[in-house]
CHARMM internal coordinates of N, CA and C (Angstrom, degrees):
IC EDIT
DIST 1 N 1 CA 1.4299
DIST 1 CA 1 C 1.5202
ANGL 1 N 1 CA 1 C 108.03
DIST 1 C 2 N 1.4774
ANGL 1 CA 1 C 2 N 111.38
DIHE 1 N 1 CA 1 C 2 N 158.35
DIST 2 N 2 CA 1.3115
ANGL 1 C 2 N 2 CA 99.22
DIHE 1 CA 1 C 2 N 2 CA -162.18
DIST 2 CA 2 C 1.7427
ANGL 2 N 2 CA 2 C 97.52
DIHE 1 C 2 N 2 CA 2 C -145.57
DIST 2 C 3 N 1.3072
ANGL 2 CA 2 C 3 N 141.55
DIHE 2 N 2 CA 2 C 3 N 120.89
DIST 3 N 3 CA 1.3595
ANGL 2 C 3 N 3 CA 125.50
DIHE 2 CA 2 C 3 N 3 CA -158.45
DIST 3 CA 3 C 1.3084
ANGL 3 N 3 CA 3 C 96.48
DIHE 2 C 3 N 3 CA 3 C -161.38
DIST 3 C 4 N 1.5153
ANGL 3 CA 3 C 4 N 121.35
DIHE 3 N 3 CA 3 C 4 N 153.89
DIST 4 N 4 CA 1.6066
ANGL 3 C 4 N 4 CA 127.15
DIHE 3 CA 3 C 4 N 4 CA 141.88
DIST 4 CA 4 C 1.4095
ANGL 4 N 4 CA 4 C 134.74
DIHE 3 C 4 N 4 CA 4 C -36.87
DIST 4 C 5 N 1.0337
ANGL 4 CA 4 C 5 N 110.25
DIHE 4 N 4 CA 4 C 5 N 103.35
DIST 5 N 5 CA 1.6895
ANGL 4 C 5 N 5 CA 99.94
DIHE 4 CA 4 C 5 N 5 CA 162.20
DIST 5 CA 5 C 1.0993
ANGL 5 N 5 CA 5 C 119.61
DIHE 4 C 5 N 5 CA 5 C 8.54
DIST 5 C 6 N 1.5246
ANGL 5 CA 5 C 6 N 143.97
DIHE 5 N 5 CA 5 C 6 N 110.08
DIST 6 N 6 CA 1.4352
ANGL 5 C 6 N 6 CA 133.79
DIHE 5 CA 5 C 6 N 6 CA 161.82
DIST 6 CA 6 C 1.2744
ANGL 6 N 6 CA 6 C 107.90
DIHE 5 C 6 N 6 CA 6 C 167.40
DIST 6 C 7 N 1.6182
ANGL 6 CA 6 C 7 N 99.14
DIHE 6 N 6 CA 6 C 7 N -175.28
DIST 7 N 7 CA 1.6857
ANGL 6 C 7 N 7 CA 98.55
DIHE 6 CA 6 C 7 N 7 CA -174.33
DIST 7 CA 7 C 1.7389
ANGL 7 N 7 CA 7 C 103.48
DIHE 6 C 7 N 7 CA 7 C -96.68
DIST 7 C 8 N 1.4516
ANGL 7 CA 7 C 8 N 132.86
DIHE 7 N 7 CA 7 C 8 N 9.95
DIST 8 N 8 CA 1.1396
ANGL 7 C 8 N 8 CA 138.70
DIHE 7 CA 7 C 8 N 8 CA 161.93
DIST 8 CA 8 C 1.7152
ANGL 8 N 8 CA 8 C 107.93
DIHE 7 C 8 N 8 CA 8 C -61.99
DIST 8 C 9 N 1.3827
ANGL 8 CA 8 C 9 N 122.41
DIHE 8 N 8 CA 8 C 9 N -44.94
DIST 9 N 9 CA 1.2299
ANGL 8 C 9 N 9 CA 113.64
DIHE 8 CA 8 C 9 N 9 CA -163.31
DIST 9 CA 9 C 1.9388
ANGL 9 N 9 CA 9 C 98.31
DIHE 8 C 9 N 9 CA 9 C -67.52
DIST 9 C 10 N 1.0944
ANGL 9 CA 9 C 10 N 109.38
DIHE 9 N 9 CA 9 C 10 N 9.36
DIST 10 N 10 CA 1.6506
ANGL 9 C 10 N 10 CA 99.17
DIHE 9 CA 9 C 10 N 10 CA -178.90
DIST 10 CA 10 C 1.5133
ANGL 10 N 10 CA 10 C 101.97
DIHE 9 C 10 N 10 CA 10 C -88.48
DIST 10 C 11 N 1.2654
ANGL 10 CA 10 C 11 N 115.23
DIHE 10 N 10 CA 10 C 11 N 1.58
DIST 11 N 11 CA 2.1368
ANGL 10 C 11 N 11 CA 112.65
DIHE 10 CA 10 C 11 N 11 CA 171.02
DIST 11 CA 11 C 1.4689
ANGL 11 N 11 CA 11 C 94.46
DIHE 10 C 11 N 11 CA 11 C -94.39
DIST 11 C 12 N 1.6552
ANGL 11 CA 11 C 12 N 117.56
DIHE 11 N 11 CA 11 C 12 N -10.28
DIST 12 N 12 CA 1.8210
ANGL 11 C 12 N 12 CA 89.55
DIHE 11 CA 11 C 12 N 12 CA 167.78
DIST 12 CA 12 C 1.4674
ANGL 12 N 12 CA 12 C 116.90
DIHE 11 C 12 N 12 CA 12 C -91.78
DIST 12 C 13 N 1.5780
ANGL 12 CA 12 C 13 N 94.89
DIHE 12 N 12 CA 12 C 13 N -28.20
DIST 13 N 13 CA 2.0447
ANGL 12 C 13 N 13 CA 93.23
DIHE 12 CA 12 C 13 N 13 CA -163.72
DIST 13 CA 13 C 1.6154
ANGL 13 N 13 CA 13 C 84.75
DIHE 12 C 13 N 13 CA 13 C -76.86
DIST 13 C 14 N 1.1722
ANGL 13 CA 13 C 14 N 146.31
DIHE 13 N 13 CA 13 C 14 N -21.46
DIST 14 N 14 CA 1.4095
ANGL 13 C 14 N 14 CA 115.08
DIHE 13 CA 13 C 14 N 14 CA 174.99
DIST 14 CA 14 C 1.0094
ANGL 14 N 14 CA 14 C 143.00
DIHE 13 C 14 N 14 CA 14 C -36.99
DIST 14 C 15 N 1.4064
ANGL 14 CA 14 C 15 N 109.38
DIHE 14 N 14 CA 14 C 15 N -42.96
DIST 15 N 15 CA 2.0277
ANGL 14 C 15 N 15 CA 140.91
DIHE 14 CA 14 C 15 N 15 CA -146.55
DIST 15 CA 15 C 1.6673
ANGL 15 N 15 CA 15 C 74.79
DIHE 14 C 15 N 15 CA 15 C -110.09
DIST 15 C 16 N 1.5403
ANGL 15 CA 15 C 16 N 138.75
DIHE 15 N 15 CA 15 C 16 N -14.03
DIST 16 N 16 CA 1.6328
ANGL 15 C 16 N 16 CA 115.36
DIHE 15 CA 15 C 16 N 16 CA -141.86
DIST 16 CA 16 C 1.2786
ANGL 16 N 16 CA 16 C 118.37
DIHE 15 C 16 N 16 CA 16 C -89.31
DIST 16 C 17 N 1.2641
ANGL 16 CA 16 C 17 N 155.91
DIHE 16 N 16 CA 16 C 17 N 110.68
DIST 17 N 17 CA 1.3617
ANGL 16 C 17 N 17 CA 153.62
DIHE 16 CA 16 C 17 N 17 CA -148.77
DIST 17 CA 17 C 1.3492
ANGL 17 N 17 CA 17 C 106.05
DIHE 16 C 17 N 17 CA 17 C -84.56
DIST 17 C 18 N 1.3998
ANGL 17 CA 17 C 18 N 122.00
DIHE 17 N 17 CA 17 C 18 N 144.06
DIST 18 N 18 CA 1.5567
ANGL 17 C 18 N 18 CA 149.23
DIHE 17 CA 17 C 18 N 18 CA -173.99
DIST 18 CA 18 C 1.9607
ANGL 18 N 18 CA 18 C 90.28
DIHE 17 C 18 N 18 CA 18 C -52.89
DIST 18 C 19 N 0.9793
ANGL 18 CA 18 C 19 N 108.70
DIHE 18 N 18 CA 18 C 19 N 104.49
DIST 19 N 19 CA 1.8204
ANGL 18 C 19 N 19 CA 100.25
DIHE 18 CA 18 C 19 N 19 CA 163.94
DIST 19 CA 19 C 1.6252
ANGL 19 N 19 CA 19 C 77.02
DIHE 18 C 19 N 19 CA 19 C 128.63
DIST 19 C 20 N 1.3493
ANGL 19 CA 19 C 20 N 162.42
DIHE 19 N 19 CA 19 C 20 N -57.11
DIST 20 N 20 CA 1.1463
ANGL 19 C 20 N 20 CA 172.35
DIHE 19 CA 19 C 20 N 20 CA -137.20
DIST 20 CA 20 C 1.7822
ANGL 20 N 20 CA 20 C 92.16
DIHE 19 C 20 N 20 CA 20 C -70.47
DIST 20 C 21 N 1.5052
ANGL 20 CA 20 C 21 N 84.20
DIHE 20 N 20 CA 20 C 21 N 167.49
DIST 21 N 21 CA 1.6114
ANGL 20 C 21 N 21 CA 95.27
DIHE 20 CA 20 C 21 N 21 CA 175.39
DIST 21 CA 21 C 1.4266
ANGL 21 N 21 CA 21 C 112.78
DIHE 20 C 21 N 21 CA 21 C -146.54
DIST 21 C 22 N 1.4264
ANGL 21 CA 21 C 22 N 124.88
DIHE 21 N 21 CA 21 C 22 N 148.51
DIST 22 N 22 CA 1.3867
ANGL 21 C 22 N 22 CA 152.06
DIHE 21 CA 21 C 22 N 22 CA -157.70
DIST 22 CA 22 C 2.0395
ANGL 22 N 22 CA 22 C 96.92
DIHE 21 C 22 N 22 CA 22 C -116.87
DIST 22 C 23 N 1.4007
ANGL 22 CA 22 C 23 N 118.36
DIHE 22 N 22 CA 22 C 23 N 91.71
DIST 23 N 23 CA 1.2660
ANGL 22 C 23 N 23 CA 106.96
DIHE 22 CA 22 C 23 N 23 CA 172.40
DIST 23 CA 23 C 2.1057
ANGL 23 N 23 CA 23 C 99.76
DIHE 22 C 23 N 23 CA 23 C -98.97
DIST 23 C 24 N 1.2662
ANGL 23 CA 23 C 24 N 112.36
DIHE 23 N 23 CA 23 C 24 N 124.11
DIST 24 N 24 CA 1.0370
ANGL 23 C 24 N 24 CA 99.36
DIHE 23 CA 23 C 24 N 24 CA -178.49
DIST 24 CA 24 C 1.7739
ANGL 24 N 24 CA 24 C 109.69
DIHE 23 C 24 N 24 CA 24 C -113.26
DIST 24 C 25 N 1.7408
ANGL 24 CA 24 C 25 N 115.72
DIHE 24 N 24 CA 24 C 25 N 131.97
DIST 25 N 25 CA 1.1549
ANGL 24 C 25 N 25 CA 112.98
DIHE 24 CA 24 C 25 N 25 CA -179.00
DIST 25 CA 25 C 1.3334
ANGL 25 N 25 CA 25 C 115.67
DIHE 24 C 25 N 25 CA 25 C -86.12
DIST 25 C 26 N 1.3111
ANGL 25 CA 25 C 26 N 105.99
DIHE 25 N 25 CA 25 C 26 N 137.12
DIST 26 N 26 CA 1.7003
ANGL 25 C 26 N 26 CA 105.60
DIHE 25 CA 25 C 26 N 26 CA -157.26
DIST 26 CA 26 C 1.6310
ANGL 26 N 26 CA 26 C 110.95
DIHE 25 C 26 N 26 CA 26 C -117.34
DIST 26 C 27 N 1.7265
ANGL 26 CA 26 C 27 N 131.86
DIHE 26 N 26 CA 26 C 27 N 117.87
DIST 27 N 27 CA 1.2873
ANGL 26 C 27 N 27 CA 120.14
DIHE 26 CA 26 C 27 N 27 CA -172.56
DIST 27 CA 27 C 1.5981
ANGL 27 N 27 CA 27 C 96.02
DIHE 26 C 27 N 27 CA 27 C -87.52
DIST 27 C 28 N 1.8141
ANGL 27 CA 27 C 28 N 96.12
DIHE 27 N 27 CA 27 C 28 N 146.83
DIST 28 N 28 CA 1.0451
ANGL 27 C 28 N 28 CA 122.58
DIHE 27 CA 27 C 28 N 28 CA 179.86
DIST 28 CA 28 C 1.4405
ANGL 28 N 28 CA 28 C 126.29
DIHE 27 C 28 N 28 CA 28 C -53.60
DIST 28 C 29 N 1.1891
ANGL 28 CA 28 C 29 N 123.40
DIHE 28 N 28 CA 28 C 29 N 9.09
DIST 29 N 29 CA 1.4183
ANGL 28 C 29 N 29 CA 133.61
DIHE 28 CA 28 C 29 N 29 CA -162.61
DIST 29 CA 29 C 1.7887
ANGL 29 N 29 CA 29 C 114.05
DIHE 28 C 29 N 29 CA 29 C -138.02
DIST 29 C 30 N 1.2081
ANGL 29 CA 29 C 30 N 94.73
DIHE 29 N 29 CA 29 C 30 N 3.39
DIST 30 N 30 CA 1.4758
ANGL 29 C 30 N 30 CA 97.28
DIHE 29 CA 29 C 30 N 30 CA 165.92
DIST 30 CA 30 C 1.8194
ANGL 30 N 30 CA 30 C 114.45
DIHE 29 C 30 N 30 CA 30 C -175.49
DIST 30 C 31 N 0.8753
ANGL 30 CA 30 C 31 N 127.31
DIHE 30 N 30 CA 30 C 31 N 134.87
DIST 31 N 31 CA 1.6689
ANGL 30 C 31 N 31 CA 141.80
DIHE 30 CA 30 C 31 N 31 CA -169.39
DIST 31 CA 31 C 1.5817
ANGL 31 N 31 CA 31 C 107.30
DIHE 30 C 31 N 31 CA 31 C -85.99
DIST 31 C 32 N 1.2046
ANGL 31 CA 31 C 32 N 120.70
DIHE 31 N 31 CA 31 C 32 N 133.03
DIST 32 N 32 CA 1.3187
ANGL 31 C 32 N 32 CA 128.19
DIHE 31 CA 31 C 32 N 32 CA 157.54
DIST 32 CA 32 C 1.3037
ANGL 32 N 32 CA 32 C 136.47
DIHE 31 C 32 N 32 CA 32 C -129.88
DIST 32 C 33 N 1.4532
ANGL 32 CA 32 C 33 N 169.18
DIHE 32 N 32 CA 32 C 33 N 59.28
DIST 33 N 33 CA 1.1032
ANGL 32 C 33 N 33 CA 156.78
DIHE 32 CA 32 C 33 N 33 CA -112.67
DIST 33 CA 33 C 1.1323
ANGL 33 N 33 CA 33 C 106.42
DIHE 32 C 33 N 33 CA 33 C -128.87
DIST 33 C 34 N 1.1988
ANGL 33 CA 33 C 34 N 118.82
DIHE 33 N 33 CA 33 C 34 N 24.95
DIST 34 N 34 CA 2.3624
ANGL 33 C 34 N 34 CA 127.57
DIHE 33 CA 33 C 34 N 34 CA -174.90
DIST 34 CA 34 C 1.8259
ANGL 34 N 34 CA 34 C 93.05
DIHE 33 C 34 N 34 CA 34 C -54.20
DIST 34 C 35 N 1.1176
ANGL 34 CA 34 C 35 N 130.35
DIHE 34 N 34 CA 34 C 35 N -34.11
DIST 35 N 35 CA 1.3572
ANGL 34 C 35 N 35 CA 127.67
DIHE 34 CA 34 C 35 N 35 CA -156.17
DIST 35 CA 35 C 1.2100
ANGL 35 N 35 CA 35 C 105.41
DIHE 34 C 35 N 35 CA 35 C -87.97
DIST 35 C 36 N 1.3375
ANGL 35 CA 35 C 36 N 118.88
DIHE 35 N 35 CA 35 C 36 N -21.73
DIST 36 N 36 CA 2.0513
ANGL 35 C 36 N 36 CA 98.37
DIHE 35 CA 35 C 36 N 36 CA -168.06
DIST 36 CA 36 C 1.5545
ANGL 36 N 36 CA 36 C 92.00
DIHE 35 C 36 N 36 CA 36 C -107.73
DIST 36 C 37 N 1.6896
ANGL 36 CA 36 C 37 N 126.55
DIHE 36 N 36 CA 36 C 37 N 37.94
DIST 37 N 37 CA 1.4641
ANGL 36 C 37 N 37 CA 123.06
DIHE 36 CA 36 C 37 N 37 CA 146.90
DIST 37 CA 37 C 1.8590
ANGL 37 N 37 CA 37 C 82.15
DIHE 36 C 37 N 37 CA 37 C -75.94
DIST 37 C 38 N 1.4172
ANGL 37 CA 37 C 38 N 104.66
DIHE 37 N 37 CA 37 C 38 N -72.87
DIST 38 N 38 CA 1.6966
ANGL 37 C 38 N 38 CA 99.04
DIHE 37 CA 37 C 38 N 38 CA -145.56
DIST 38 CA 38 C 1.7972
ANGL 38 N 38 CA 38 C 100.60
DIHE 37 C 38 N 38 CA 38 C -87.44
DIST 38 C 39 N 1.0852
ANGL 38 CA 38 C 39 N 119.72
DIHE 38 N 38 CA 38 C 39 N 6.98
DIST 39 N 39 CA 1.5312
ANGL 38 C 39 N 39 CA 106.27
DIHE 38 CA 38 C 39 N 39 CA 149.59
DIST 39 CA 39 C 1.7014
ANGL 39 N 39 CA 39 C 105.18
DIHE 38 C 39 N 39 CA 39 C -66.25
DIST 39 C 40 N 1.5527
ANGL 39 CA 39 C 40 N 127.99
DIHE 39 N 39 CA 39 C 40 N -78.25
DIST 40 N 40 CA 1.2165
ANGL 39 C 40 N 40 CA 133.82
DIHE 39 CA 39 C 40 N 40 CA 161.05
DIST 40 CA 40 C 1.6488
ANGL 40 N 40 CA 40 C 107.76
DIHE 39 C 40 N 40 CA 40 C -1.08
DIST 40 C 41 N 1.1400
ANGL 40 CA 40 C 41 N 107.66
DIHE 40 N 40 CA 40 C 41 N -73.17
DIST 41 N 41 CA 1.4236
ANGL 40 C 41 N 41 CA 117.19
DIHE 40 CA 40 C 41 N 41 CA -162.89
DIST 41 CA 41 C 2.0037
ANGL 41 N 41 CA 41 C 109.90
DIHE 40 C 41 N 41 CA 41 C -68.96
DIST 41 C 42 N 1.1983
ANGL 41 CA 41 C 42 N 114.92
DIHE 41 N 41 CA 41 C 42 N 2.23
DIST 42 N 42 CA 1.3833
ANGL 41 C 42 N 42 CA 120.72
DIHE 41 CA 41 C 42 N 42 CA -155.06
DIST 42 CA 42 C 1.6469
ANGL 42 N 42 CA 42 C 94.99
DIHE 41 C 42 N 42 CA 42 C -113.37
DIST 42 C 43 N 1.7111
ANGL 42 CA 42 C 43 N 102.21
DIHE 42 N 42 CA 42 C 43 N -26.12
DIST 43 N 43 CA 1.7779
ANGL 42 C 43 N 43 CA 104.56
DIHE 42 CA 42 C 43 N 43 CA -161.60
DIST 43 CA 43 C 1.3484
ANGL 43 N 43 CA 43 C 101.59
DIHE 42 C 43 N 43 CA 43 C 80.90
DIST 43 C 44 N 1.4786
ANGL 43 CA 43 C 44 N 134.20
DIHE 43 N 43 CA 43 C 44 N 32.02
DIST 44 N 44 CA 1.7052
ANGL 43 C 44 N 44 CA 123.27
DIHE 43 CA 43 C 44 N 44 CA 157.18
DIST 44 CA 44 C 1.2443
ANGL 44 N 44 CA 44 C 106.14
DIHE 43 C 44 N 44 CA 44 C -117.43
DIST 44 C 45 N 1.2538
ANGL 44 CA 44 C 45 N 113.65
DIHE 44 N 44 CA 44 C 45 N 166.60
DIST 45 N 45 CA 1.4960
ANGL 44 C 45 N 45 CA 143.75
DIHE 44 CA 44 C 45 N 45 CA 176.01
DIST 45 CA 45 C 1.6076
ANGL 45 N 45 CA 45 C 105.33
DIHE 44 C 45 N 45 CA 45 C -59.12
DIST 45 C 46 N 1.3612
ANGL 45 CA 45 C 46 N 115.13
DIHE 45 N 45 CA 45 C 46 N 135.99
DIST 46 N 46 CA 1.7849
ANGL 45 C 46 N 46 CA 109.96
DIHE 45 CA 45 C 46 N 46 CA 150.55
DIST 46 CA 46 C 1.5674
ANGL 46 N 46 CA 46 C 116.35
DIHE 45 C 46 N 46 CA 46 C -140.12
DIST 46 C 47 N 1.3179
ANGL 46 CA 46 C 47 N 102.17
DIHE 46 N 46 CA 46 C 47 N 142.77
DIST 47 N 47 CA 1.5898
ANGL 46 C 47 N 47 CA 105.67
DIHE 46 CA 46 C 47 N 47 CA 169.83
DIST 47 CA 47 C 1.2454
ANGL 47 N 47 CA 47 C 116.76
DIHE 46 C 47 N 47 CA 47 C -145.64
DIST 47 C 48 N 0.9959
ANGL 47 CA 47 C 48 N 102.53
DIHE 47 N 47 CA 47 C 48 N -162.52
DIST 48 N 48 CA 2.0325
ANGL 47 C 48 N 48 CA 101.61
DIHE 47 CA 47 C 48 N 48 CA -175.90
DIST 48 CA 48 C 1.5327
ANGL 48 N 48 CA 48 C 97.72
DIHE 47 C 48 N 48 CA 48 C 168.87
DIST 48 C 49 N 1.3104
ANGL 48 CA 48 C 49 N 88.97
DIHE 48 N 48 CA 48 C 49 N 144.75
DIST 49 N 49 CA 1.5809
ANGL 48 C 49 N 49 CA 129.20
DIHE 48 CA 48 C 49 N 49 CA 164.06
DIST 49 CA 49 C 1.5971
ANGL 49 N 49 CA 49 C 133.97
DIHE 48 C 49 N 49 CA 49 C -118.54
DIST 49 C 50 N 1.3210
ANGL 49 CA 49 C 50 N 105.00
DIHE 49 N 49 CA 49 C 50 N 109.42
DIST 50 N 50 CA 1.3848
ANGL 49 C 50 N 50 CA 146.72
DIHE 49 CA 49 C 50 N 50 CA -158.65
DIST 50 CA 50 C 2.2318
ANGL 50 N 50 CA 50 C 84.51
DIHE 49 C 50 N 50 CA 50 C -60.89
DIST 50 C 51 N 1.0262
ANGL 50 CA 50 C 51 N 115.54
DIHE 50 N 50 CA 50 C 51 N 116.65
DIST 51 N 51 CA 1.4919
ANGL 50 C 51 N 51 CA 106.23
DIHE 50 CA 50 C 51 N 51 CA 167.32
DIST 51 CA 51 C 1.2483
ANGL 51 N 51 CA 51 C 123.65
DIHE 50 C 51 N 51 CA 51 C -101.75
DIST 51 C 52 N 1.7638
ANGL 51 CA 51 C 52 N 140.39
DIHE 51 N 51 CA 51 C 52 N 169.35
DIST 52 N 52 CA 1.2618
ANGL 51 C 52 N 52 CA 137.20
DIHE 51 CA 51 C 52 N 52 CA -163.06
DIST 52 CA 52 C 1.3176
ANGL 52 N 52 CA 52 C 109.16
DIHE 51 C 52 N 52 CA 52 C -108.30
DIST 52 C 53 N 1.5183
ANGL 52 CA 52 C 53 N 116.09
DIHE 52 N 52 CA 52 C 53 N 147.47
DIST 53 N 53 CA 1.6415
ANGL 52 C 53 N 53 CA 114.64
DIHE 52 CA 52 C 53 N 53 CA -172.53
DIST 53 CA 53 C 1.5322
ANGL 53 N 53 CA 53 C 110.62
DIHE 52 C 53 N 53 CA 53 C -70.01
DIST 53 C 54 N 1.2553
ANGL 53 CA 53 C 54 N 113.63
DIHE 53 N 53 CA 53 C 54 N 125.16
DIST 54 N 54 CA 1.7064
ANGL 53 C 54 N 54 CA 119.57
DIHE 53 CA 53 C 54 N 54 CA 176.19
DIST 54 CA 54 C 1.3015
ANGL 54 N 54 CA 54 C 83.31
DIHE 53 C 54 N 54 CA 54 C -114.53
DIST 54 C 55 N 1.4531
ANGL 54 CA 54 C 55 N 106.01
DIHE 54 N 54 CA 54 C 55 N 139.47
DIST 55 N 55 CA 1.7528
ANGL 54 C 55 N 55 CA 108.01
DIHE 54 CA 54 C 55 N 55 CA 166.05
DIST 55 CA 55 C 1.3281
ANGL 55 N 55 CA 55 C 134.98
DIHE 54 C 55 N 55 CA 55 C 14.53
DIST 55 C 56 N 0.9590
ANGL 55 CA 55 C 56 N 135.81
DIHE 55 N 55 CA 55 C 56 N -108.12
DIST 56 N 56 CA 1.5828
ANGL 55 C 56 N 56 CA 141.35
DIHE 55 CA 55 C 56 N 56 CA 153.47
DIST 56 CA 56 C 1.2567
ANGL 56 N 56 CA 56 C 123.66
DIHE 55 C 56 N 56 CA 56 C -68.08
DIST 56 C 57 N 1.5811
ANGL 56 CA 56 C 57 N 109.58
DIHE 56 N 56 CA 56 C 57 N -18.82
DIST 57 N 57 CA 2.0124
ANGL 56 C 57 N 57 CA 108.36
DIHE 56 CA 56 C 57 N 57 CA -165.60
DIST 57 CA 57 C 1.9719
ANGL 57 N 57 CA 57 C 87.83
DIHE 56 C 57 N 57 CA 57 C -129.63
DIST 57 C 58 N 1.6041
ANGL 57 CA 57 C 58 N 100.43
DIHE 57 N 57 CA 57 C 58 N -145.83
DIST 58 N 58 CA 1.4749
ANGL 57 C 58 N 58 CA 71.86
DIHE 57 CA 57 C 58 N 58 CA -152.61
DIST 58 CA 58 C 1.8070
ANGL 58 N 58 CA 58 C 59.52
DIHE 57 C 58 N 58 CA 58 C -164.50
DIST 58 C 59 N 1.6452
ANGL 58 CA 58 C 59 N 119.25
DIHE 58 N 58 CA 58 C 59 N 135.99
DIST 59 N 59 CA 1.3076
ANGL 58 C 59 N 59 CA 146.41
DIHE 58 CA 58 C 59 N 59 CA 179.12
DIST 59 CA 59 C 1.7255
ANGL 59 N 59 CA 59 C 112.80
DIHE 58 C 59 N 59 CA 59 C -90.31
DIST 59 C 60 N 1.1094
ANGL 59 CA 59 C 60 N 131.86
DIHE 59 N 59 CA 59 C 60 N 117.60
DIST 60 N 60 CA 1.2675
ANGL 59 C 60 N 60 CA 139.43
DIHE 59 CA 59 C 60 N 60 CA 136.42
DIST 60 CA 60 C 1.1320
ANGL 60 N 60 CA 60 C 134.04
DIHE 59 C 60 N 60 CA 60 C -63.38
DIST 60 C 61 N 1.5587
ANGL 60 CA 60 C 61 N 125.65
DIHE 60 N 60 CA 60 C 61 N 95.29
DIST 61 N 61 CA 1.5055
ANGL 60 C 61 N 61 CA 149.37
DIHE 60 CA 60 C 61 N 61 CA 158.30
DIST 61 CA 61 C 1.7765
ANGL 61 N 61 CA 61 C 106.25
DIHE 60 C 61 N 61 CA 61 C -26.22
DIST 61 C 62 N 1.5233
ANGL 61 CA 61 C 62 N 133.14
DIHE 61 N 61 CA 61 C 62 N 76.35
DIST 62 N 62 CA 1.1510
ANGL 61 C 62 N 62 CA 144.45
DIHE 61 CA 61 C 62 N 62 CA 161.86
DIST 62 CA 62 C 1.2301
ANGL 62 N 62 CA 62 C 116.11
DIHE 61 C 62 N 62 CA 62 C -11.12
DIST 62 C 63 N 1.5911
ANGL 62 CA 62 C 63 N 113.30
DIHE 62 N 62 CA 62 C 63 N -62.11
DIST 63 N 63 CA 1.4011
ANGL 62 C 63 N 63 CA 133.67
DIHE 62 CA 62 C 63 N 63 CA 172.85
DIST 63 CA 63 C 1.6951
ANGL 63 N 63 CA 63 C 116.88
DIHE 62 C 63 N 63 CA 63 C -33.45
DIST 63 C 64 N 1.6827
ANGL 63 CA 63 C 64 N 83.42
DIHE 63 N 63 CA 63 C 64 N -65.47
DIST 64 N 64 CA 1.9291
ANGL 63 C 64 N 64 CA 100.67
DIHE 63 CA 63 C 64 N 64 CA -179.79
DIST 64 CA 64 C 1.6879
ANGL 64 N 64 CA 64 C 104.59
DIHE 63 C 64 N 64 CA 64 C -56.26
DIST 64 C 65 N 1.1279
ANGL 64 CA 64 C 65 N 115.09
DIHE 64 N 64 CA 64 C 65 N -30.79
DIST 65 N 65 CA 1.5105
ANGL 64 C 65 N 65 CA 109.04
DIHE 64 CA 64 C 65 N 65 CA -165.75
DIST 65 CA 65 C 1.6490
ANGL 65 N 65 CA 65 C 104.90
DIHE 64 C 65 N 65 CA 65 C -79.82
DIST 65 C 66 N 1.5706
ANGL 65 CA 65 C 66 N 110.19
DIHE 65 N 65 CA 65 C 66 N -29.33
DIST 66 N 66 CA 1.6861
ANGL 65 C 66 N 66 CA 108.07
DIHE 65 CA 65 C 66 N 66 CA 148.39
DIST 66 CA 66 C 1.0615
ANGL 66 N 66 CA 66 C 146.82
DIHE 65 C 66 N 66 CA 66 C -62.47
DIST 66 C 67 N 1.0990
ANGL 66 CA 66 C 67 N 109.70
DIHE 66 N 66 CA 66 C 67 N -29.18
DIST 67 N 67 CA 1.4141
ANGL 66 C 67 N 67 CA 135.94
DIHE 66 CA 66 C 67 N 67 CA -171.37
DIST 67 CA 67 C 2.2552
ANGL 67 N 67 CA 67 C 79.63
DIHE 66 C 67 N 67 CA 67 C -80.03
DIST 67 C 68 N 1.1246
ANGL 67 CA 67 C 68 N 102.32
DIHE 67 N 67 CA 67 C 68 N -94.00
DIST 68 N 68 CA 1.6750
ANGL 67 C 68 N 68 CA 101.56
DIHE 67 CA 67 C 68 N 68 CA -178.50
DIST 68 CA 68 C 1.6057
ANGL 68 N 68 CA 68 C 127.61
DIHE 67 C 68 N 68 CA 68 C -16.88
DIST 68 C 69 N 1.7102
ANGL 68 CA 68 C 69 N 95.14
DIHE 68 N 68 CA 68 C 69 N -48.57
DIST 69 N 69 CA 1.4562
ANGL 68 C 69 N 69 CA 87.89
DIHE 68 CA 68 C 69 N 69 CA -170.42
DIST 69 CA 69 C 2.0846
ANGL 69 N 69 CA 69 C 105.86
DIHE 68 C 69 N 69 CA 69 C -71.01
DIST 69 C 70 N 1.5517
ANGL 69 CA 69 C 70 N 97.20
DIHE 69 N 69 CA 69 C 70 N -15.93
DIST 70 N 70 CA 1.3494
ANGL 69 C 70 N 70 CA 100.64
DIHE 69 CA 69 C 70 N 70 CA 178.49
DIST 70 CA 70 C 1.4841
ANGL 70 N 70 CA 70 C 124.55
DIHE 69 C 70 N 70 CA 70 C -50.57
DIST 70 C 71 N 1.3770
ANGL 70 CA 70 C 71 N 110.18
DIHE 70 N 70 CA 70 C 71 N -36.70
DIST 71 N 71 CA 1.4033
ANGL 70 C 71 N 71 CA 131.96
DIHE 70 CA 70 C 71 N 71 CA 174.34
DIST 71 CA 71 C 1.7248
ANGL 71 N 71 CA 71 C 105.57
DIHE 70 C 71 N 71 CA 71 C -62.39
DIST 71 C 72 N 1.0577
ANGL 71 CA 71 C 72 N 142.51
DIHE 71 N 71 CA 71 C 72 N -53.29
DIST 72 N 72 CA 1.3195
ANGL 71 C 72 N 72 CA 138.12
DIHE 71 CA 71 C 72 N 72 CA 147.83
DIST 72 CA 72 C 1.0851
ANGL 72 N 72 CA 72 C 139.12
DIHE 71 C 72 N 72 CA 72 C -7.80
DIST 72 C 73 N 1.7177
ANGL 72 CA 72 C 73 N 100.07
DIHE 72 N 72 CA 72 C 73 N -34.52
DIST 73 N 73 CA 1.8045
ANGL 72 C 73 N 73 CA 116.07
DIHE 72 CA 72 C 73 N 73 CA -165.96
DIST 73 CA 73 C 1.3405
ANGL 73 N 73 CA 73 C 102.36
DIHE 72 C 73 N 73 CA 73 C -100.16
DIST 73 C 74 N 1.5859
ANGL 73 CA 73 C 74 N 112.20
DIHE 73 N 73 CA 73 C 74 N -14.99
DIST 74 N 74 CA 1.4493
ANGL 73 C 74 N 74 CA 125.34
DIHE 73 CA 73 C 74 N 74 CA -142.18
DIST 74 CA 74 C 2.4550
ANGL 74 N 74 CA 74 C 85.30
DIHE 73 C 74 N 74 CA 74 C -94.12
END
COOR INIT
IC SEED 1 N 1 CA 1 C
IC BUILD
């Protein structure tokens, strides 16, 4: 699963099966890591990608998010 920062991504890790993975997109202006207690605790994968300040919102590097989910497979 793959989502924004927030407390929305908790309607994916619900449904999310043991072996599954939690990629979380992360804005550049504040840190969160609440999810890889109960990813950890579930038997799934977590990662995240840190995004860059665009004006008011904040851009995700496509590439990096390949490069990451690559680590998953690995």
């Amino acid at each position: 699963m793959i989502g924004v920062e927030g407390s929305g991504l908790m309607h994916g890790i619900l449904p999310l099966s043991p072996g599954g993975g939690l990629l979380v997109l992360q804005p550049p202006n504040r840190f969160s890591a609440i999810f890889k207690d109960l990813t950890d605790r579930d038997g799934q994968r977590f990662g995240f990608v840190v995004g860059l300040p665009k004006e008011e919102d904040f851009w995700i590097d496509p590439d990096e998010v390949e490069r990451t989910l690559d680590l998953f497979a690995a």
